[in-house]
C-alpha positions as CSV (number, residue, x, y, z in Angstrom):
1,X,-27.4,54.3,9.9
2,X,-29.8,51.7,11.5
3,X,-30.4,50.1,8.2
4,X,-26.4,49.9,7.7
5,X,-26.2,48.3,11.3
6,X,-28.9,45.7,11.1
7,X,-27.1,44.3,8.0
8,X,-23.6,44.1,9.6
9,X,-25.4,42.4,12.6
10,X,-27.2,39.9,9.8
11,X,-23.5,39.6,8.2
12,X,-21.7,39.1,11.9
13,X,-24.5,36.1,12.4
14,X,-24.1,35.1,8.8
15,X,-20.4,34.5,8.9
16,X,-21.0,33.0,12.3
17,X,-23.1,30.3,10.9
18,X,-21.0,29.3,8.5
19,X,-18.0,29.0,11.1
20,X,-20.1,26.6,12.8
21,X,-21.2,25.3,9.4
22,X,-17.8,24.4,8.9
23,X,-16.7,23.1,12.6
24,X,-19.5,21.3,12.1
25,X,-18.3,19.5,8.3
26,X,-14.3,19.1,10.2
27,X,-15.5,17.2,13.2
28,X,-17.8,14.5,11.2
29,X,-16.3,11.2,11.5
30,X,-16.5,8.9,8.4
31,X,-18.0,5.7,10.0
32,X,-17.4,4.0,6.5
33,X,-15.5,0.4,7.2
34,X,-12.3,-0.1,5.6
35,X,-12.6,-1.2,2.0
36,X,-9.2,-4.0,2.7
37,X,-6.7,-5.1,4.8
38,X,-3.0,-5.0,3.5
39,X,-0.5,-6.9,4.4
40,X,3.3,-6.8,4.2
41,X,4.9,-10.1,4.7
42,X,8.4,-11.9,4.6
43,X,9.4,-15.4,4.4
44,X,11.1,-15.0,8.2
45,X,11.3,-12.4,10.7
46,X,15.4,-12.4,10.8
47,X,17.4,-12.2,8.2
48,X,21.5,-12.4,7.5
49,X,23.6,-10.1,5.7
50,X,23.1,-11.9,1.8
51,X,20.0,-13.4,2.4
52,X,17.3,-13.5,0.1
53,X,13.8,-12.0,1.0
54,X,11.1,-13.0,0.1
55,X,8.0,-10.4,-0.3
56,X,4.1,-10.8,-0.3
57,X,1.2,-8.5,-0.3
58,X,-1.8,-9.3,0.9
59,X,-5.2,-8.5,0.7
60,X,-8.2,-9.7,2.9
61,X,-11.4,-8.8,4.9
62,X,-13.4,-7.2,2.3
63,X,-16.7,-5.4,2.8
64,X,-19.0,-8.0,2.2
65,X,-21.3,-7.9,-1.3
66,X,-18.3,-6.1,-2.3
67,X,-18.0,-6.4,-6.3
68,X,-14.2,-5.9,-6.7
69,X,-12.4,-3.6,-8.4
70,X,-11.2,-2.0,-12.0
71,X,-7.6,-0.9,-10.3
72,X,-5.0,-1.4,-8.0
73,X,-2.2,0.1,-6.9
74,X,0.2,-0.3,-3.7
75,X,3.3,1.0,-3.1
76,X,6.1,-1.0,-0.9
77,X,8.6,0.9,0.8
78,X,11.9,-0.5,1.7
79,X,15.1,0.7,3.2
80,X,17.8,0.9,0.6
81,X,20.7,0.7,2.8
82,X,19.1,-2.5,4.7
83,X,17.9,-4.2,1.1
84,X,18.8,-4.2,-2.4
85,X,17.0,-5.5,-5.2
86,X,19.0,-4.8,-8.4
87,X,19.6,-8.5,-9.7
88,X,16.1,-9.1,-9.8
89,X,15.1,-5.9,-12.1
90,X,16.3,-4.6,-15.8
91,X,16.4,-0.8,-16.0
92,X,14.6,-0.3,-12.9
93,X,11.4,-3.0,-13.3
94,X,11.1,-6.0,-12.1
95,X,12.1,-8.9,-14.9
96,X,9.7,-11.5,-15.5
97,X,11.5,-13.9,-13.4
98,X,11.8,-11.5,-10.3
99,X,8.4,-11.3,-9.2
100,X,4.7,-13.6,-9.4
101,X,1.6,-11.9,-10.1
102,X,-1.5,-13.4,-7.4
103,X,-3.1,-16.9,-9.0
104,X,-6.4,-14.6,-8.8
105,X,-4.9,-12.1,-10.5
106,X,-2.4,-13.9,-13.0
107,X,-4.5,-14.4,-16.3
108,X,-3.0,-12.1,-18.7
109,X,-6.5,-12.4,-21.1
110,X,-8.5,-10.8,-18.1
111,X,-6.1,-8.3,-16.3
112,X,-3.3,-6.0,-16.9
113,X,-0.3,-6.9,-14.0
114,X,2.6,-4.7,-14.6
115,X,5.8,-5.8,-13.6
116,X,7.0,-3.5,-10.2
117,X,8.8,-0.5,-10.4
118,X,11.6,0.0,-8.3
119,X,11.7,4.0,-7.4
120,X,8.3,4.2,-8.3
121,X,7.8,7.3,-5.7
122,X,10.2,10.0,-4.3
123,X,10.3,10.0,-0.4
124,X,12.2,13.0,-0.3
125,X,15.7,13.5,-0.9
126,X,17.3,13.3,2.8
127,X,16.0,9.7,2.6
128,X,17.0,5.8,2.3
129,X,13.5,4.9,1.7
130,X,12.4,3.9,-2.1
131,X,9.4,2.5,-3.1
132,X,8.2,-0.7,-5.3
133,X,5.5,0.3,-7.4
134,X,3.0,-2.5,-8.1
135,X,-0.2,-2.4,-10.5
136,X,-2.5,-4.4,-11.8
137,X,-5.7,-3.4,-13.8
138,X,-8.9,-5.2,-15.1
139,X,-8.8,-5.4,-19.1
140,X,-12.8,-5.7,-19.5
141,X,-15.5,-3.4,-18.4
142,X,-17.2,-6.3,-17.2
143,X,-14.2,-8.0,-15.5
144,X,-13.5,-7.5,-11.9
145,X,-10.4,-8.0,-9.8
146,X,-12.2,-10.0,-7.1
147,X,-12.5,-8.9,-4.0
148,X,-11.3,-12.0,-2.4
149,X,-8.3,-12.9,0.0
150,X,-5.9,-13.1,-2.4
151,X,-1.8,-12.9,-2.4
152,X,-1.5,-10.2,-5.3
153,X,2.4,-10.5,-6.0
154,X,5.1,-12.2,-4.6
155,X,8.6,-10.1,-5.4
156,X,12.7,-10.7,-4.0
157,X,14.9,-8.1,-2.0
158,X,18.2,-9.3,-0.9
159,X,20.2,-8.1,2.3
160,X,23.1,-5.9,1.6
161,X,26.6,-8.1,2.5
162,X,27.5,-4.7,4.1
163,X,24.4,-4.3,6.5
164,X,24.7,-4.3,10.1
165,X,23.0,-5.3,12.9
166,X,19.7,-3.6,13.3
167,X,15.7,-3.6,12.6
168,X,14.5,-2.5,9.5
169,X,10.8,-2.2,7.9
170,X,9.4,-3.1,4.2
171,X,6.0,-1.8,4.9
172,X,2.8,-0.5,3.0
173,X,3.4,3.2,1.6
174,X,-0.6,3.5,2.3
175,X,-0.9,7.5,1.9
176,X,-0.2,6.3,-2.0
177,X,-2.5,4.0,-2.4
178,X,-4.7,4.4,-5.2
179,X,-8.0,1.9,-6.3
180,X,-11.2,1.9,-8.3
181,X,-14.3,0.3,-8.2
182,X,-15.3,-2.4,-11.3
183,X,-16.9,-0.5,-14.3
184,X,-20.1,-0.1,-14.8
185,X,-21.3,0.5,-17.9
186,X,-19.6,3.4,-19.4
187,X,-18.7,4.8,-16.3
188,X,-15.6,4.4,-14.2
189,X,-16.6,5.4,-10.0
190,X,-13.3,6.7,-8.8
191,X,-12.7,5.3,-5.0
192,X,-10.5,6.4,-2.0
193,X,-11.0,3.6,0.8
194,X,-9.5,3.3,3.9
195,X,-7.5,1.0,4.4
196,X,-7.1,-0.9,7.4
197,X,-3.0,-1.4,8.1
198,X,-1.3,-4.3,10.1
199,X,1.2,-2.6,12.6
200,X,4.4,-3.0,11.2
201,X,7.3,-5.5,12.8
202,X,11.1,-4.6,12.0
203,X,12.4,-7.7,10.3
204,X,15.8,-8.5,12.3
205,X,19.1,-8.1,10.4
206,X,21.4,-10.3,12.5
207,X,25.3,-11.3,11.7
208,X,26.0,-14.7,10.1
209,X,25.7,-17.5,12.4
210,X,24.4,-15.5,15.5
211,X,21.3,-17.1,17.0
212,X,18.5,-15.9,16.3
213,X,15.3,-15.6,19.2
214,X,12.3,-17.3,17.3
215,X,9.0,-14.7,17.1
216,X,6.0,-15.6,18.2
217,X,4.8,-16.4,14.7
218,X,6.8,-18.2,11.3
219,X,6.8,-14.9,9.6
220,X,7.5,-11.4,9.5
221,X,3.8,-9.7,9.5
222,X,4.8,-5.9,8.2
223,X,1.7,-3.2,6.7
């Protein structure tokens, strides 16, 4: 009976340790800096019913010595009763003509941009909110998307005719971002930074000929 009871006492302290073991694990903060900053920005920071937007995403502040990267990919979210998008794409993509890929990015011999998907990710169901897929991949083992400040695509919403009067976001879906590190050799090092995000500011929908109070800066900085 005393054997029996010194090894639940060792078990007791046993499973205590590895409570603390794991207490321990939950509380460690990951002091790695942010791989990026994104940015979501418009063209203006108030907007008419019918107006065009226009749509950048950013990408600055690197870790320095950083070598760039194999793959990208950000999704945008919109609101889909604020914006609509559907003359710029063909069967749900983004034509040729709707969108530009980055000048670092743009060479077709050295990377892979693929043209946006609209409805790229399900927000749920009881939702307005779709998502523009964008990707872009490095065709060469040895050839890396630099990690540079860098505009990596330029792409058109329009304002519904029918939208009222209100704020609404086109920011940076960031829980679905996805990016790996440049190739080395024959291996691939899967990576999942964090990324430093730019509060977001509403862009204004305002009626047709109502004045409009000037921000503090020329654009609309969303993330």
């Amino acid at each position: 009976m005393k054997r029996w009871t010194g090894f639940k006492q060792v078990f007791q302290r046993s499973r205590f340790l590895t409570l603390m073991v794991s207490m321990m694990h939950e509380v460690t903060v990951d002091s790695t800096p942010p791989a990026m900053t994104v940015q979501v920005v418009t063209d203006k920071s108030s907007y008419s019913p019918g107006d065009e937007v226009t749509v950048r995403l950013l990408l600055s502040n690197f870790v320095s010595g950083d070598p760039g990267y194999s793959y990208l990919n950000f999704i945008v979210q919109y609101d889909s009763e604020v914006f609509d998008n559907s003359e710029y794409l063909e069967q749900s993509t983004y034509s040729d003509s709707g969108f530009t890929a980055g000048p670092l990015v743009s060479n077709m011999f050295q990377y892979t941009f693929l043209n946006p998907v609209d409805g790229g990710i399900n927000f749920g169901r009881n939702t307005s909110m779709r998502g523009i897929d964008i990707q872009v991949e490095a065709k060469h083992k040895h050839t890396a998307i630099p990690a540079a400040d860098q505009t990596l695509v330029t792409f058109k919403l329009r304002v519904k005719a029918t939208s009222l009067p209100a704020d609404a976001v086109i920011s940076l879906a960031g829980e679905f971002t996805r990016i790996r590190t440049c190739e080395a050799a024959n291996s691939v090092y899967l990576y999942s930074p964090d990324i430093a995000e730019i509060p977001a500011i509403p862009v204004s929908i305002t009626p047709a000929g109502a004045a409009a109070y000037p921000s503090e800066e020329s654009s609309g900085r969303l993330a």
